[in-house]
DSSP file (Angstrom, degrees, kcal/mol; ACC not computed):
  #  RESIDUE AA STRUCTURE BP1 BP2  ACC     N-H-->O    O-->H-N    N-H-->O    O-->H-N    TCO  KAPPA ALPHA  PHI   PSI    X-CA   Y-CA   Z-CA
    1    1 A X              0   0    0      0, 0.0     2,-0.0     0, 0.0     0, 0.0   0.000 360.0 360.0 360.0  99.7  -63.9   87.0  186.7
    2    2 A X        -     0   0    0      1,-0.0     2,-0.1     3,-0.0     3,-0.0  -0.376 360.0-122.6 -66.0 152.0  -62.2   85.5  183.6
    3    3 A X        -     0   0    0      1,-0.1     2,-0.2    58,-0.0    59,-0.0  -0.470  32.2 -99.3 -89.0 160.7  -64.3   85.0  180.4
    4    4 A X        -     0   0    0     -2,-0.1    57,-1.0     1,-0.0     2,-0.4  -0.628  30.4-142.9 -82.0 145.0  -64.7   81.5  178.9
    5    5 A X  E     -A   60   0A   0     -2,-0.2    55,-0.2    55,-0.2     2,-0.2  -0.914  18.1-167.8 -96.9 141.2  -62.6   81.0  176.1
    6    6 A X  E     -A   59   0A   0     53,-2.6    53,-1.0    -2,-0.4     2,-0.2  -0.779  12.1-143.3-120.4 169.8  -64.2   78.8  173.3
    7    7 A X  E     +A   58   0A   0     51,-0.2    17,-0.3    -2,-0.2     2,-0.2  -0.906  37.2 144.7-123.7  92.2  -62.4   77.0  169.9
    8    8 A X  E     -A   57   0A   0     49,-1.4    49,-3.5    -2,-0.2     2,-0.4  -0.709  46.7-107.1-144.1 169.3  -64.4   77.0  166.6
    9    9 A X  E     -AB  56  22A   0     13,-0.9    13,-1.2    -2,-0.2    47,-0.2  -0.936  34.5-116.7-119.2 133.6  -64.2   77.2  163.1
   10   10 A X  E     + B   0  21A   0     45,-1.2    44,-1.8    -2,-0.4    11,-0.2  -0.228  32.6 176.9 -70.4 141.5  -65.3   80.2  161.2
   11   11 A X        +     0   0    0      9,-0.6     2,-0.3     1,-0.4    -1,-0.1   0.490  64.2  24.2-122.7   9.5  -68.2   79.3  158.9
   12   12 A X        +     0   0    0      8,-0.5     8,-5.5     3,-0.0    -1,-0.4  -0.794  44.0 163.4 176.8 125.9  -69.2   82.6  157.4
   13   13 A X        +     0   0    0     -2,-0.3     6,-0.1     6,-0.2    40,-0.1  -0.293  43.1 116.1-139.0  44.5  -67.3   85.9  156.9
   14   14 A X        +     0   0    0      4,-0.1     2,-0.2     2,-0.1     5,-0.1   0.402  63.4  86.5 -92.1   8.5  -69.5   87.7  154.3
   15   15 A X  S >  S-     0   0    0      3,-0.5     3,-0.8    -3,-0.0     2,-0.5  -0.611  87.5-117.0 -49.7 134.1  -70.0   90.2  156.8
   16   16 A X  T 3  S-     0   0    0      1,-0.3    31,-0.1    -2,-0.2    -2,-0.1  -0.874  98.5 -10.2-125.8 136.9  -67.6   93.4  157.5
   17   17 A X  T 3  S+     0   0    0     -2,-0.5    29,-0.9    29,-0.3    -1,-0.3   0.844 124.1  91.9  51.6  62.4  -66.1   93.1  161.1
   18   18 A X  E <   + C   0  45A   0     -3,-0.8    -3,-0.5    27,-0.2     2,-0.3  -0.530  48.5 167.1-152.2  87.6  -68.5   90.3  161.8
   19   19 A X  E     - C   0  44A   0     25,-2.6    25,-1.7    -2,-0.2     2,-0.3  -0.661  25.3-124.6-109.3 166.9  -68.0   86.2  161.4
   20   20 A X  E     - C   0  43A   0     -8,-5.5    -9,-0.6    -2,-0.3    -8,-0.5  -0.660  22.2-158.3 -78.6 156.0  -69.8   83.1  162.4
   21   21 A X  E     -BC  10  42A   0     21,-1.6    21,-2.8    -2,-0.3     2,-1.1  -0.977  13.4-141.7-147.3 165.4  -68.5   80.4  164.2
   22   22 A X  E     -BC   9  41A   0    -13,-1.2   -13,-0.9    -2,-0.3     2,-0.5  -0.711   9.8-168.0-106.5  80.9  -69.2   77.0  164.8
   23   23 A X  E     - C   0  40A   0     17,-1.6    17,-1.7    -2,-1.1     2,-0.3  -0.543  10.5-172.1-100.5 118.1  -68.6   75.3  168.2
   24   24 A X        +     0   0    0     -2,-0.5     2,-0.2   -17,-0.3   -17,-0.2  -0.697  13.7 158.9-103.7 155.0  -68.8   71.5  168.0
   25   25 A X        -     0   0    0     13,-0.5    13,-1.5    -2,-0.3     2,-0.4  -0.771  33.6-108.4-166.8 137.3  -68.8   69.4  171.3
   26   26 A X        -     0   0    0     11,-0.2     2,-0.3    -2,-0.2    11,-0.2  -0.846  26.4-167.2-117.3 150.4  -69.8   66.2  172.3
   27   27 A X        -     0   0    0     -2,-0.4     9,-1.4     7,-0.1     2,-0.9  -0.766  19.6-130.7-144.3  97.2  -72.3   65.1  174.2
   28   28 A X  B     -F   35   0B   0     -2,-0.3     7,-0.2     7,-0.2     6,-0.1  -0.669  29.3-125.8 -60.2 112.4  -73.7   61.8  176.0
   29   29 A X     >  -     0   0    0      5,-1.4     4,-0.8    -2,-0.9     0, 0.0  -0.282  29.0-134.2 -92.3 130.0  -77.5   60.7  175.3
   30   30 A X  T  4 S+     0   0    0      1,-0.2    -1,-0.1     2,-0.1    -2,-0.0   0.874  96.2  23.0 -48.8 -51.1  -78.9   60.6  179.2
   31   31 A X  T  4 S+     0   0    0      1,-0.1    -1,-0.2     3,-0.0    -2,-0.0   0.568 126.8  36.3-128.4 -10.2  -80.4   57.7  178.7
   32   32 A X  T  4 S-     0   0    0      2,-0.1    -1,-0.1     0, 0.0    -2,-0.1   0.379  88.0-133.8-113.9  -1.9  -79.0   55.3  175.5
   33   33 A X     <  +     0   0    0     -4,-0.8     2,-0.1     1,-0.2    -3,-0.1   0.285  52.8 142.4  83.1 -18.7  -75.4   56.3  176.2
   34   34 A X        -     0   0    0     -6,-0.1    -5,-1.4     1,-0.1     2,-0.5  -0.291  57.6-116.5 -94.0 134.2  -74.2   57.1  172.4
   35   35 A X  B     -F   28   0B   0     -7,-0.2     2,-0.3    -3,-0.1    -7,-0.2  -0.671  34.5-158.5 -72.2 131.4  -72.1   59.8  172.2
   36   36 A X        -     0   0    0     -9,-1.4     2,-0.4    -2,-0.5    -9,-0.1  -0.549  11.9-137.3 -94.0 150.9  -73.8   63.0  169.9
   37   37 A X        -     0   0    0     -2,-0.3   -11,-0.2   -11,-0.2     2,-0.1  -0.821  26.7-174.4 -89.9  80.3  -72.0   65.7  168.2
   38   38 A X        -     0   0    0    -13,-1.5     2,-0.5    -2,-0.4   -13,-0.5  -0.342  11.9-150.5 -96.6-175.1  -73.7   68.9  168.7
   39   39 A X        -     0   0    0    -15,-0.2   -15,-0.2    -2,-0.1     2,-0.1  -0.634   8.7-171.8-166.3 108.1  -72.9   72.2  167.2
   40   40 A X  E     -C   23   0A   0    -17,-1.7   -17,-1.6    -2,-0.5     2,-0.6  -0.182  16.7-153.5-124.7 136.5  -73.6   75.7  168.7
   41   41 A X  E     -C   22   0A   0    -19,-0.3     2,-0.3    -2,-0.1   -19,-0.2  -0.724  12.8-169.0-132.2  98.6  -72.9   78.8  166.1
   42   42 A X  E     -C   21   0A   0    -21,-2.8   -21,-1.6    -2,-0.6     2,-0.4  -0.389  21.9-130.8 -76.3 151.1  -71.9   82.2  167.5
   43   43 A X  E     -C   20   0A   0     25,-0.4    28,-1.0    -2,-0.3    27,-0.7  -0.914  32.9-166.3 -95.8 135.3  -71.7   85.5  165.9
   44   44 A X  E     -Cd  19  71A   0    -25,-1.7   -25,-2.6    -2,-0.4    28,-0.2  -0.975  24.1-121.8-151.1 142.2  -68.4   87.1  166.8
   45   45 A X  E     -Cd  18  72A   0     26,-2.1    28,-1.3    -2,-0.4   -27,-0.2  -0.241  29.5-178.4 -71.1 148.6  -67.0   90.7  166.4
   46   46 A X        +     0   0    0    -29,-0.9   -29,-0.3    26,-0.1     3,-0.3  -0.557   2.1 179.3-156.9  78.8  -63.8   90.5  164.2
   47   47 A X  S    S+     0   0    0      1,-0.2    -1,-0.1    26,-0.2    -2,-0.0   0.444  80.9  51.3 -57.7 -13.7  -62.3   94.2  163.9
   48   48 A X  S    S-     0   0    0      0, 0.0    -1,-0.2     0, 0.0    -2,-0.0   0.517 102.2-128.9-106.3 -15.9  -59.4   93.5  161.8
   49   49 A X        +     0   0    0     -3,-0.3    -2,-0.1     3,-0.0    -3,-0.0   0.989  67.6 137.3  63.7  62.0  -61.7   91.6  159.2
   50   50 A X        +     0   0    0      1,-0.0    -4,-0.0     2,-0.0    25,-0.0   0.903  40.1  83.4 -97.9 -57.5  -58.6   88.5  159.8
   51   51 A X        -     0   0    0      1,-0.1     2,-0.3     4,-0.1     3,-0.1  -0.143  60.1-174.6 -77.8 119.6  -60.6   85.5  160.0
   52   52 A X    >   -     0   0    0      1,-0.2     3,-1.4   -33,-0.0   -42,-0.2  -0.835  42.2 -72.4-123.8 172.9  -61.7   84.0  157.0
   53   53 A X  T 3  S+     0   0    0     -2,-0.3    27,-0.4     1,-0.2    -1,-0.2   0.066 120.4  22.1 -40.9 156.7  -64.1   80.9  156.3
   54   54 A X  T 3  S+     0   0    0    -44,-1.8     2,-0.7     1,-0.2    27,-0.5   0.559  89.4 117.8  70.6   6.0  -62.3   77.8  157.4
   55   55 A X    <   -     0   0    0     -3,-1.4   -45,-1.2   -45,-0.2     2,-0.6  -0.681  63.3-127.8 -98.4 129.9  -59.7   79.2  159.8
   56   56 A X  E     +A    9   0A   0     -2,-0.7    21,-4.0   -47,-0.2    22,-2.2  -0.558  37.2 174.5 -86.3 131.6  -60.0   78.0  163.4
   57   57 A X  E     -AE   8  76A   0    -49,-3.5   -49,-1.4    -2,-0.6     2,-0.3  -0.979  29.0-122.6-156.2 142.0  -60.1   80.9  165.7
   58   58 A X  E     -AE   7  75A   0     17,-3.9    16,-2.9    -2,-0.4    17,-1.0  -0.730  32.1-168.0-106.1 137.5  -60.6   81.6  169.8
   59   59 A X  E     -AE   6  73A   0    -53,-1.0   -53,-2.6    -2,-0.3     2,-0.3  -0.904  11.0-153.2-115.2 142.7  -63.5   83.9  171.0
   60   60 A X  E     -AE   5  72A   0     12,-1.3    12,-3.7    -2,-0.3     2,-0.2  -0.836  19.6-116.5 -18.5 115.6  -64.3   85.3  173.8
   61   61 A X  E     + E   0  71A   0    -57,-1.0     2,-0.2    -2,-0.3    10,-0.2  -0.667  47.1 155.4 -76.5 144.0  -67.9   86.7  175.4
   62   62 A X        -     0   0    0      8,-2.5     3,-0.1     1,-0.4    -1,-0.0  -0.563  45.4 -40.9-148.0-152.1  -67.8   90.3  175.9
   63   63 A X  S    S-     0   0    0     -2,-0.2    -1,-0.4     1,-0.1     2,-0.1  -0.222  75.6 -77.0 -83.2-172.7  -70.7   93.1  176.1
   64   64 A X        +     0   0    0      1,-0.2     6,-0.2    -3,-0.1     3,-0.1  -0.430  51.2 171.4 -61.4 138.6  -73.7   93.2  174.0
   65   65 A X        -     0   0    0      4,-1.6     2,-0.3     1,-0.4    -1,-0.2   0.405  67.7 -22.5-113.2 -27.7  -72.4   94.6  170.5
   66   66 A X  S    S-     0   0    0      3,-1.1    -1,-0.4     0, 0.0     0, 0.0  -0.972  85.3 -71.6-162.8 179.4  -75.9   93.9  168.6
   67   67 A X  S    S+     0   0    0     -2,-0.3     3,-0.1     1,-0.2    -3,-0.0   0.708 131.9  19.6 -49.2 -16.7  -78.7   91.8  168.8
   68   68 A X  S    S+     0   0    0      1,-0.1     2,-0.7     3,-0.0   -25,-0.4   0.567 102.4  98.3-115.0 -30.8  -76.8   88.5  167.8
   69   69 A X        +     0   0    0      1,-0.2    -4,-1.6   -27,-0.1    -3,-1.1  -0.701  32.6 126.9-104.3 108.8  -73.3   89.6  168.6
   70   70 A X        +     0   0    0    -27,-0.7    -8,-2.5    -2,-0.7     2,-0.3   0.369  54.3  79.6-110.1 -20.2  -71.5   88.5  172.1
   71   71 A X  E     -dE  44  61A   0    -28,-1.0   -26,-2.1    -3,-0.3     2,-0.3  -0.628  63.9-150.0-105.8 171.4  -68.8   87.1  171.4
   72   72 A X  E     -dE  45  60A   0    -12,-3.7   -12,-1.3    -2,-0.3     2,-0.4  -0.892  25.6-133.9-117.9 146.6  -65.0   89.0  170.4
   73   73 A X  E     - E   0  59A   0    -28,-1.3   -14,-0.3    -2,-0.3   -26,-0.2  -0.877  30.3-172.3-102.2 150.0  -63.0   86.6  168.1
   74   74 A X  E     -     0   0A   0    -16,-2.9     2,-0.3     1,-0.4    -1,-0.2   0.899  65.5  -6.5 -98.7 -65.3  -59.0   87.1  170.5
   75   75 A X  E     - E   0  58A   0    -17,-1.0   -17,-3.9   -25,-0.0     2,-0.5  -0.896  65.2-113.0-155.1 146.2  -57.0   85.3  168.0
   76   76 A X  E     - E   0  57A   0     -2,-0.3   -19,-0.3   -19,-0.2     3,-0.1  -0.883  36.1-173.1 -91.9 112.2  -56.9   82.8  164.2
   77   77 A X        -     0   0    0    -21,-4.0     2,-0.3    -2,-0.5   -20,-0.2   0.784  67.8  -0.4 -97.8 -40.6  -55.7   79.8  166.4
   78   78 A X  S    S-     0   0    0    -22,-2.2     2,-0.3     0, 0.0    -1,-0.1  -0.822  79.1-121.3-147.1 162.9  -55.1   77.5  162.6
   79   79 A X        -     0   0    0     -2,-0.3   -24,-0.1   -24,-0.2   -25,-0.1  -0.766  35.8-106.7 -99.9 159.3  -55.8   78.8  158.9
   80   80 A X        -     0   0    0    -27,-0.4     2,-1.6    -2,-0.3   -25,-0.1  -0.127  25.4-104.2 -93.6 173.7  -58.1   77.0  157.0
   81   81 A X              0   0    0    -27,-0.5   -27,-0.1     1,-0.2   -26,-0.0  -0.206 360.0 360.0 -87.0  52.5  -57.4   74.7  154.2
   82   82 A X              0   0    0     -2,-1.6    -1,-0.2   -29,-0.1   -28,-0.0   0.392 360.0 360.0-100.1 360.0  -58.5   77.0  150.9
């Protein structure tokens, strides 16, 4: 079974081996049609401590690591603009 790969931008890395990220997609309203933005935030295991705020970077779901933490960040897909 391959795991889903997602594409987000990190939004906190004051954590050690640990960031957020921020998964935007959009979204039709059932019933008025207008397209939404919504925007999902994982916790994501980061062993190398590479990913820093603003860098766009592909995760992975993997096992349980803590109460919050599911996803593995694989690879920094962009740096961020600092």
């Amino acid at each position: 079974m391959a795991s889903q790969e997602l594409i987000g931008v990190v939004v906190s890395d004051k954590m050690q081996k640990s960031v957020v990220v921020a998964i935007e997609r959009k979204v039709r309203h059932a019933l008025y049609g207008k397209t939404q933005r919504l925007t999902s935030k994982f916790m994501a295991h980061d062993e190398e401590n590479v990913a820093k705020v603003g860098d766009t970077v592909a995760i992975v779901e993997g096992r349980p690591l803590s109460r919050r933490k599911r996803w593995v960040v694989t690879r920094v897909v962009g740096k961020g603009s600092v």
